[in-house]
C-alpha positions in Angstrom: 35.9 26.2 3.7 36.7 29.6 4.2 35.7 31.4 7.7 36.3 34.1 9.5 37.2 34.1 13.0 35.6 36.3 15.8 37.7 35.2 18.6 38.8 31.6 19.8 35.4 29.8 19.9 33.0 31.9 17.1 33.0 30.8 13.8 31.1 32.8 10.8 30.8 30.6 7.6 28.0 31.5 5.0 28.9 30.0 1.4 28.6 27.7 -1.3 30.2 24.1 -1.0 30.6 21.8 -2.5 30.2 18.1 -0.8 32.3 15.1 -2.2 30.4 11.9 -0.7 32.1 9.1 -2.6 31.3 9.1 -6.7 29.1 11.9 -6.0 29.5 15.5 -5.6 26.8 17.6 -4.3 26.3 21.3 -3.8 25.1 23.2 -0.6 24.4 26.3 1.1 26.2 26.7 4.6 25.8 28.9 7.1 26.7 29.0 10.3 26.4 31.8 13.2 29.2 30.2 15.2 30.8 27.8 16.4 29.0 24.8 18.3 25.7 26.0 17.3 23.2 23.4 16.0 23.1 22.5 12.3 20.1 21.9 10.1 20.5 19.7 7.1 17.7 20.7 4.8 16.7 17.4 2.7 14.4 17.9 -0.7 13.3 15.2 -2.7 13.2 16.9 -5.7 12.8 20.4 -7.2 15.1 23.3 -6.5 17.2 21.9 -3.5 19.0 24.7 -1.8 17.3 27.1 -4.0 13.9 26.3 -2.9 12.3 29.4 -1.4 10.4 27.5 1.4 13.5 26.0 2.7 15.4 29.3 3.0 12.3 31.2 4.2 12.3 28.5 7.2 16.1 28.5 7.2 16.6 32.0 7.6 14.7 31.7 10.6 16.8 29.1 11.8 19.4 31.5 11.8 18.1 34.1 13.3 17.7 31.6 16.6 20.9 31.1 16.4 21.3 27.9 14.5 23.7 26.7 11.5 21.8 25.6 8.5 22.9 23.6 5.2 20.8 23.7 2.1 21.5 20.6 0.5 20.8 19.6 -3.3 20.3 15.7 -3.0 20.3 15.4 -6.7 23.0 16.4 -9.5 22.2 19.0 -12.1 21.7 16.6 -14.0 19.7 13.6 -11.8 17.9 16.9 -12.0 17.3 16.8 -15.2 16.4 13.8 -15.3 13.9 13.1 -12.3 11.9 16.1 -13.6 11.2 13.5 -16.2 10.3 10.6 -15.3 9.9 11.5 -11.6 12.0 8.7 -10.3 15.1 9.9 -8.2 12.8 11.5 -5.7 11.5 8.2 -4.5 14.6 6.5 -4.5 14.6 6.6 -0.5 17.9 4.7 -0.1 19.9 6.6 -2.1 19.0 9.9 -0.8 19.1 8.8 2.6 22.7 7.3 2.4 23.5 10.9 0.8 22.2 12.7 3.4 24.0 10.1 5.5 27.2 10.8 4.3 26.5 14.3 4.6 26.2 13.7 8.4 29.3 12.1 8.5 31.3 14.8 6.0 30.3 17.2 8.8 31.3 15.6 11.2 35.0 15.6 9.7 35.1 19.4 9.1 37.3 21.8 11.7 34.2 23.9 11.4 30.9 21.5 12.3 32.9 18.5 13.8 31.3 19.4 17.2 28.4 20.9 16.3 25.1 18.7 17.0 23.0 17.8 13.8 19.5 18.2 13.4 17.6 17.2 9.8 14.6 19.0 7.9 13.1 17.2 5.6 10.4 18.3 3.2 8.1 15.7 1.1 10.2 12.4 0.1 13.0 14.2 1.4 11.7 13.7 5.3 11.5 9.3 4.5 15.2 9.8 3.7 15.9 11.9 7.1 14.2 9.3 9.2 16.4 6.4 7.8 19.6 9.1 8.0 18.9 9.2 11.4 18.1 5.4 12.1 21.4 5.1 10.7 23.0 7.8 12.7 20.9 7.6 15.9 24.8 9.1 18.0 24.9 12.1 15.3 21.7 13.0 14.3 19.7 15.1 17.7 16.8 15.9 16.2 14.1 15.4 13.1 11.5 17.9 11.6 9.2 16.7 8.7 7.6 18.9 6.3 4.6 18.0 4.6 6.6 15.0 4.9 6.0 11.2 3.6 7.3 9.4 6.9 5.7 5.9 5.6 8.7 5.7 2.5 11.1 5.6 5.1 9.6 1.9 5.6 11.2 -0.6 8.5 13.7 2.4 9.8 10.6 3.8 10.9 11.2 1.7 14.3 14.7 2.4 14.4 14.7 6.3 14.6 15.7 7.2 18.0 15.9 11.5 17.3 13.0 13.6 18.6 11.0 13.5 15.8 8.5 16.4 14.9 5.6 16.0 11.7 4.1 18.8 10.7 1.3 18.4 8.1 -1.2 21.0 6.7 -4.4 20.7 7.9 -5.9 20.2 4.6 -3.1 18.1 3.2 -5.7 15.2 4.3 -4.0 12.2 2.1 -0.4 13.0 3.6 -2.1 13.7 7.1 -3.2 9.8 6.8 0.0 8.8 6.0 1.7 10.7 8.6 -0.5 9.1 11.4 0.1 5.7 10.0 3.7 6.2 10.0 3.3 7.8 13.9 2.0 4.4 15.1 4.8 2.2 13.5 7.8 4.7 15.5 9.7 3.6 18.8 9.8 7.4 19.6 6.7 8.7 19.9 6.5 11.6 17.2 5.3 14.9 17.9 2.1 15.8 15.5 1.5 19.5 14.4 -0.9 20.3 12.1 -1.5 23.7 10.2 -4.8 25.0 9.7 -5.9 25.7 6.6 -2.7 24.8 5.1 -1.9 22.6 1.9 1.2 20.3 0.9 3.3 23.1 -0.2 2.2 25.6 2.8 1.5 28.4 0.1 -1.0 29.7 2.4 -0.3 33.2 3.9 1.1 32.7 7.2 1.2 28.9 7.4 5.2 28.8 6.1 5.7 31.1 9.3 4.0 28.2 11.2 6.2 25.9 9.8 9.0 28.2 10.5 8.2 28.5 13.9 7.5 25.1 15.1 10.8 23.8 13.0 12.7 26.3 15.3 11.4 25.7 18.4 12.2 21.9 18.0 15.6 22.3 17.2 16.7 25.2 19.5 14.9 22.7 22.1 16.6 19.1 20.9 19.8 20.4 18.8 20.2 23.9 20.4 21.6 26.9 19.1 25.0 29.1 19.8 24.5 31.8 22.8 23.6 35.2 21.6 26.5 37.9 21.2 
């Protein structure tokens, strides 16, 4: 991981890795402003992963605050392929969670995030699979943030997640709304609810991805927190 340093305890990193987490290797965007600062691990269940314009709209504001982000493809090139098919991969819940589990855990081994506190963004099925990585990392993971999000496929490690958890639905999303206030009842912690006016799954609505941005960073600054402006 290349870095360079701006004195004993800041660390710049913003590049492409590469993450090997046991037969799989999957490809990221990292950034981070220094080090100790909060990291975001951006989970997508399907489409465009780290190049998906909403996450790095809401990422770049991260960033701005202060916080680390990763950009994480959950899927191979070619699991890709392949889930833009037969739509398949994105609901496999287990799987992308224990990815995004071992991503937890592959940054907590690095010289450059092995002390920084981990928060999770998740986006669609991407948010079931960061409720169960945090359920299964309740010492690492500080702090949840659901976009659009379907908390009910994270299923019984719904009452295990013991992160700060923060759903934020558009307004006129109304079947995923439903879904999120089931899935609000069946949680230990008691989930924060935001709702976005006007706003549909995707947040394509001008203004409401600045919302989203802005509620996502709040959260985190507030649960993960972010490095000490220079």
């Amino acid at each position: 991981m290349n870095h360079s340093d701006n004195g004993e305890d800041s660390v710049f990193v913003d590049e492409d890795v590469e993450l090997p987490l046991g037969g799989v290797r999957l490809d990221a965007r990292m950034c981070l402003p220094a080090q100790g600062s909060g990291v975001v691990v951006f989970a997508h269940g399907s489409g465009s992963g780290r190049h998906s314009p909403r996450n790095r709209h809401v990422a770049e504001v991260l960033q701005q605050a202060g916080l680390g982000t990763v950009l994480l493809d959950l899927l191979t090139a070619e699991e890709e392929q392949y889930d833009q098919r037969t739509r398949e991969l994105r609901f496999d819940i287990p799987m992308l969670a224990e990815r995004l589990t071992r991503t937890v855990d592959w940054l907590a081994g690095q010289p450059a995030t092995g002390k920084n506190p981990v928060g999770l963004f998740g986006a669609s099925t991407g948010a079931a699979a960061a409720l169960r990585a945090a359920a299964d990392r309740p010492a690492a993971v500080h702090a949840v943030v659901s976009r659009g999000g379907r908390p009910d496929l994270a299923g019984d490690a719904l009452t295990r997640v013991r992160a700060p958890t923060l759903l934020i639905v558009g307004g006129n999303d109304e079947v995923v709304l439903d879904l999120n206030r089931r899935a609000q009842l069946q949680m230990t912690v008691t989930p924060r609810l935001k709702i976005v006016p006007g706003a549909t799954h995707l947040f394509e609505e001008p203004g409401t991805l600045d919302q989203v941005a802005e509620l996502a960073t709040e959260w985190f600054v507030e649960n993960v927190g972010s490095a000490p402006a220079t």
